[in-house]
C-alpha positions as CSV (number, residue, x, y, z in Angstrom):
1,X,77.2,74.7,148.4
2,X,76.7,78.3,148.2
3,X,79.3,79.0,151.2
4,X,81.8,77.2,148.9
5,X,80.7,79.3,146.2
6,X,81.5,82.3,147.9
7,X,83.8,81.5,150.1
8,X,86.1,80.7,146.2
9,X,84.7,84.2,144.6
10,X,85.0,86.6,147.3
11,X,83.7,90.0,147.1
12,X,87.6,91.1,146.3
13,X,87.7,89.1,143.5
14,X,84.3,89.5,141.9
15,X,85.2,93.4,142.0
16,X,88.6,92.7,140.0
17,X,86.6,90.8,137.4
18,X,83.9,93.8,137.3
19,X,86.7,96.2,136.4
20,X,88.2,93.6,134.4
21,X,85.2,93.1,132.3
22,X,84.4,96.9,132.2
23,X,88.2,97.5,131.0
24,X,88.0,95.4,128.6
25,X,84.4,96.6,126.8
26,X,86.0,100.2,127.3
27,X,89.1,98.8,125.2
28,X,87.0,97.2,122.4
29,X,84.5,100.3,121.8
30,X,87.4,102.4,121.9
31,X,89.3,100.1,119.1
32,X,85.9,99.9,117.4
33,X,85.8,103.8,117.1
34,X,89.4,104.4,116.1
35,X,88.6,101.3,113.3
36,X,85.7,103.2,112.2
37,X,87.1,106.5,112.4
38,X,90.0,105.2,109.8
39,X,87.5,103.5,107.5
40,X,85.9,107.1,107.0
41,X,89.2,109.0,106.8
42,X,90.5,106.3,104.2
43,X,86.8,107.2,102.3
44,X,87.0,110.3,102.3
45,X,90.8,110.8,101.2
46,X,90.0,108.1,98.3
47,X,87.1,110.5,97.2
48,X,89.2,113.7,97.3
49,X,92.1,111.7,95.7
50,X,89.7,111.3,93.0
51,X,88.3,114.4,92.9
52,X,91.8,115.7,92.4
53,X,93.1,113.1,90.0
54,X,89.5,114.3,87.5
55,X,90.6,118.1,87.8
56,X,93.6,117.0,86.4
57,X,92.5,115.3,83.8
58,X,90.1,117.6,82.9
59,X,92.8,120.4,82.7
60,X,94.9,118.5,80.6
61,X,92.6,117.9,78.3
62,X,91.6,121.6,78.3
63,X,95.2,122.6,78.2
64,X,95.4,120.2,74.6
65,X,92.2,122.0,73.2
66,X,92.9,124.7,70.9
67,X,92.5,127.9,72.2
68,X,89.2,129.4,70.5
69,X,87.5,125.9,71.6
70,X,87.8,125.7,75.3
71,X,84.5,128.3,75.4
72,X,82.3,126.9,73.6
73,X,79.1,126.9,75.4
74,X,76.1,124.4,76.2
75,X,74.1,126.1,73.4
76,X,76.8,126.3,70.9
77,X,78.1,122.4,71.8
78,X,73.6,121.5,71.0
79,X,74.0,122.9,67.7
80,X,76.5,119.6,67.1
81,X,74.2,116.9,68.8
């Protein structure tokens, strides 16, 4: 039985499915880095998008402020709490 066995897999073809198999786990941590590598640039452009987006709303609501307001200090702003 095991010179039927090897006569069907010969060392030819056990090598292709070496660098078959090896191929393949190359392919899939590659994919697997370029997924993770996404998720992170997706996290960190919805955390600056935010970042941005509560500037802006901060300004705006500075820029509606009248103007002798928009200094008033943490020890002034105490005297109102």
């Amino acid at each position: 039985m095991e010179s039927k066995l090897t006569g069907v897999m010969s060392d030819g073809f056990v090598e292709a499915m070496w660098e078959t198999l090896i191929t393949l786990a190359t392919a899939v941590a590659i994919c697997i880095s370029v997924i993770s590598l996404s998720a992170h640039l997706n996290e960190t452009r919805a955390i600056r998008g935010a970042a941005i987006q509560s500037s802006a709303v901060r300004h705006a609501a500075d820029a509606r402020l009248p103007s002798g307001g928009a200094g008033m200090g943490a020890q002034e702003s105490a005297h109102f709490n």
